[in-house]
N, C-alpha and C positions, 0 to 999 in steps of 0.2 A: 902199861898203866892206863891207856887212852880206852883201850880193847875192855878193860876191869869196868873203868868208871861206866861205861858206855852199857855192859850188861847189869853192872848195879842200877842203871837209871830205868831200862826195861823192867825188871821187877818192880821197881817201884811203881812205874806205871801198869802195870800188870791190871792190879785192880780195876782203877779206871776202864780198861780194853773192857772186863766182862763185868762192867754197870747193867747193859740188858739181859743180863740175867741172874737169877737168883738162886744163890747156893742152896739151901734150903727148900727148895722148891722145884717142881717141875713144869709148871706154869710161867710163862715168857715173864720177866718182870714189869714189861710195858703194860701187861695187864692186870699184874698183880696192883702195881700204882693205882691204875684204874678203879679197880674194884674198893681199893681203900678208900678210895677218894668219896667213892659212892657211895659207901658204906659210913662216911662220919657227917653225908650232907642229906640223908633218908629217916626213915622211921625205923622207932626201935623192934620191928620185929625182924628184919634186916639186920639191925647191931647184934641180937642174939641168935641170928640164924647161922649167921657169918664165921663161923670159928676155927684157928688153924690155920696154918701159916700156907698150903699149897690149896687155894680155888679150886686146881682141877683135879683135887684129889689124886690117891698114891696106894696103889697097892689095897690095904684091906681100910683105908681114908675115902669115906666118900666126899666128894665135891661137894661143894658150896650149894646149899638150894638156892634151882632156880638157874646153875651153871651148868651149861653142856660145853665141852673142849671137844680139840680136835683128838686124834684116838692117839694113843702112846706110841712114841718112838725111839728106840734107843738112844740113838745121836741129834734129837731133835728137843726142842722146848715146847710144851702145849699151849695150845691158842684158846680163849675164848670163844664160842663160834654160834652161841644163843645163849642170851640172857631174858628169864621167863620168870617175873616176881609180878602174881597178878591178885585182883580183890581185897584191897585194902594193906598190901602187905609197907604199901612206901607213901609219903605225903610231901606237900612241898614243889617246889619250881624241878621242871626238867632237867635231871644231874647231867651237867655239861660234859663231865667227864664220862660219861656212857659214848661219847663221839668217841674217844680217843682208845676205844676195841675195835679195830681197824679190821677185824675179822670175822665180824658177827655177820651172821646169816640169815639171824632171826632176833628181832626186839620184840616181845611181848610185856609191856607193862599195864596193858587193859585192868580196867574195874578199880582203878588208883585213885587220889587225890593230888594230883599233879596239877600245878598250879602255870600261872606266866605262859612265855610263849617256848613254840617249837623252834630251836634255835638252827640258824642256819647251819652251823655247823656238824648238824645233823648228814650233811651232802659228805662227812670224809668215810661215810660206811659203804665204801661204797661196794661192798659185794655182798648185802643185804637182799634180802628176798621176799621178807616178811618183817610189815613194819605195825605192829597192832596196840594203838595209843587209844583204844576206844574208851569208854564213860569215864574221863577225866574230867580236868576245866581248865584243859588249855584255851590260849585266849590268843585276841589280835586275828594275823593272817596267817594262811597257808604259805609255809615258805616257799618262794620260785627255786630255791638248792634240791628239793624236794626232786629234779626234773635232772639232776646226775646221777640218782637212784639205779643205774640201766640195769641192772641183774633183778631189778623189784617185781615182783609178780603179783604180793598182794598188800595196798594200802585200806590201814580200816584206821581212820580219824574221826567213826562216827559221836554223838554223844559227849561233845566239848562245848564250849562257847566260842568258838572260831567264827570268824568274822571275814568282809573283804571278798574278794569272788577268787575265784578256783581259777589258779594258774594254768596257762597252756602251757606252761614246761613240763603240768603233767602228762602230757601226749607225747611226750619225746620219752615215754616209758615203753616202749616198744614190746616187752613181753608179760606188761602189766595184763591179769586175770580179773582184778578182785578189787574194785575200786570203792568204798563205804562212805559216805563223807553227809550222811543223813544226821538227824537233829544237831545243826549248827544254828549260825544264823548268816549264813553267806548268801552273796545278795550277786546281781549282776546276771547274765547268760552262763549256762553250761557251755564249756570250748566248743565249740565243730569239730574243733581236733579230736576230741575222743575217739567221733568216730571211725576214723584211721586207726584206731589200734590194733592191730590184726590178732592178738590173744585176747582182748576183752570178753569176759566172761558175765559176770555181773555188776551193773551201775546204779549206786543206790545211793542220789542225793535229795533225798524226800524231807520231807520238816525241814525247809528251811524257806527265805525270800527270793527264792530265784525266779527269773519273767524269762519272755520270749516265746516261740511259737516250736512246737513240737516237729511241725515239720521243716521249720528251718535245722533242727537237730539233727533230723534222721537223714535227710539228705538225699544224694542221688543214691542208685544203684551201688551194692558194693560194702556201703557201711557197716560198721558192724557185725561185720562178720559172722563172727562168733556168739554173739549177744544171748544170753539165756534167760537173763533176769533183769529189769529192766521198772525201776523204781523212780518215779516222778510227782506224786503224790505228795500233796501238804505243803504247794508251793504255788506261784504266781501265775503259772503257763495259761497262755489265753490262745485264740484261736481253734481251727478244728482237727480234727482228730485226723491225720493225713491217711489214706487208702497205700501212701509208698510206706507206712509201719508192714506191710506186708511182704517187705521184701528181707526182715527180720527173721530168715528159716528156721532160728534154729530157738527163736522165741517161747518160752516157758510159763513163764509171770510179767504180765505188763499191770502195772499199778499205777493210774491215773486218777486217783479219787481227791477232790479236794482241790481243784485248780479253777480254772476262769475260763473252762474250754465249753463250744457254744455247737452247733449243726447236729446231724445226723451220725450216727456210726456208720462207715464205710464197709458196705460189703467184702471187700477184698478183708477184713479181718480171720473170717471163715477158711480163707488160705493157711491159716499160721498151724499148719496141721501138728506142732508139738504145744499149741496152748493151752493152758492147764489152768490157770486163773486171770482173769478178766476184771482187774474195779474200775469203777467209772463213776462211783458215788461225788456225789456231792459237788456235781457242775451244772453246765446248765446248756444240757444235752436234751434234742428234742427226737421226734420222730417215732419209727420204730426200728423194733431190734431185727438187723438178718434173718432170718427164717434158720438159716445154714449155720448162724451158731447154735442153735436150739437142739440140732442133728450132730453136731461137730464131737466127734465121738473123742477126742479126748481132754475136754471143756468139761472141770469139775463145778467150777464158780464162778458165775457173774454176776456183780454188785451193781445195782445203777438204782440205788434209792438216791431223793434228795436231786432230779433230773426235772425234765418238764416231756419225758415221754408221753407216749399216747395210753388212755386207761388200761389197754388188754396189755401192753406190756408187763413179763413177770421175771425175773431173778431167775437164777439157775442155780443150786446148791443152796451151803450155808456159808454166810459171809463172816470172813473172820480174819485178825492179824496175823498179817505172813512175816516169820521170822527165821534165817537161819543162823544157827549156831557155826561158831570157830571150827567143832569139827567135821564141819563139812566140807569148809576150804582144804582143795588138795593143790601141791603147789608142786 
């Protein structure tokens, strides 16, 4: 009788055991929850994108726009593993429930109306790789959770009203590439720390209030590694333009137009043998230009109108806004 009751009570509990997952479906139900959740707190182009009981799609069912899963497995339930709803598709404060896809690899919600702040709890993604929240209006500060991120290679938070100064927790990003955090309005010094990062690829926090001196940036010997692109423009930077920017080899785009920077341009720039544009606009830069960048065979563009040069001073190329596109980030 004891043996009876005892497997009647198993069944009954039965259900309960498989809550995480969904009969119906082939997608984990922890994320199924998720998606719903996200789907009744967004815009309605999302409510009728959404349709169908399994996200990651079944057979001749395609997925959820906007949903990539993990690949099919027999004995397995599929994951989530990038969520990509971008250009107007969602409005509103940052869906909290987007944290609790513990699987995502990739958050692209760029070119949104996404309102309030980046919530800490944004740190439980943590095998995220690409985090791209650009022309919103999120607000307040960069979160320091931000800095458990460790699998992140490329953060692009450019294009918000973010405020506050830029955490050194983002230095403990160890295989971060792709660092964006341009028209904000963040104020304070850039870390030192960054430049420790030994994957940094390109650093673009321009349009915004940041101060301090470039060469306290760049540092000793060693810095930066990898640096290709290298964005500081439209921000407070005073002092001179340091001759150790030379020890940048692997430098591409330096953009310095628009700061509070004062001397001479240092010869040692003509060294940066992969430089390929040059601004310098709009400081209050005297002297003259190298001779050796004039020759510097693979120097398209240098800006330096709006300077206090000497009159034979002349420009090289045509000057224009440098921008890279999403797809050029390789991660």
């Amino acid at each position: 009788m004891a043996t009876t009751s005892l497997r009647f009570s198993f069944f009954l509990l039965l259900p309960l055991l498989l809550l995480p997952y969904c009969v119906n479906s082939k997608t984990l139900t922890r994320d199924v929850k998720a998606l719903n959740e996200i789907k009744g707190s967004l815009g309605w182009k999302v409510l009728f994108a959404w349709t169908g009981d399994d996200p990651c799609g079944d057979g001749d069912i395609a997925p959820w726009i906007g949903i990539t899963c993990s690949p099919p497995k027999e004995t397995e339930f599929r994951v989530v593993t990038e969520l990509e709803l971008i250009q107007g598709m969602i409005m509103g404060p940052f869906p909290l429930a987007v944290t609790k896809l513990l699987d995502l690899k990739k958050l692209d919600l760029h070119g949104n109306k996404l309102t309030g702040v980046l919530p800490p709890e944004i740190s439980r993604l943590t095998q995220l790789i690409t985090l791209n929240l650009r022309g919103n209006k999120l607000q307040d500060a960069i979160p320091v959770e931000l800095g458990e991120l460790k699998q992140l290679k490329g953060l692009f938070l450019s294009f918000n009203i973010l405020r506050g100064g830029i955490p050194t927790e983002v230095a403990e990003l160890k295989g971060l590439r792709y660092l964006y955090l341009n028209e904000n309005k963040l104020t304070g010094q850039v870390p030192l720390e960054l430049g420790d990062l030994p994957e940094l690829r390109h650093l673009d926090v321009s349009n915004n209030h940041l101060t301090g001196s470039i060469k306290e940036l760049i540092g000793s010997e060693g810095r930066f590694p990898l640096l290709r692109v290298l964005y500081l423009n439209d921000n407070w930077f005073s002092g001179s333009i340091p001759a150790d920017l030379a020890q940048l080899k692997e430098l591409e785009i330096l953009y310095l137009s628009h700061n509070r920077l004062s001397g001479s341009i240092p010869d040692s720039l003509a060294h940066l043998l992969k430089l390929t544009y040059l601004y310098l606009d709009g400081n209050n830069l005297s002297g003259k230009i190298p001779k050796a960048l004039y020759s510097h065979k693979m120097l398209k563009e240098l800006y330096i109108l709006g300077n206090q040069f000497e009159d034979d001073v002349k420009p090289i190329g045509l000057h224009r806004n440098m921008e890279v596109s999403d797809t050029e980030f390789v991660a």
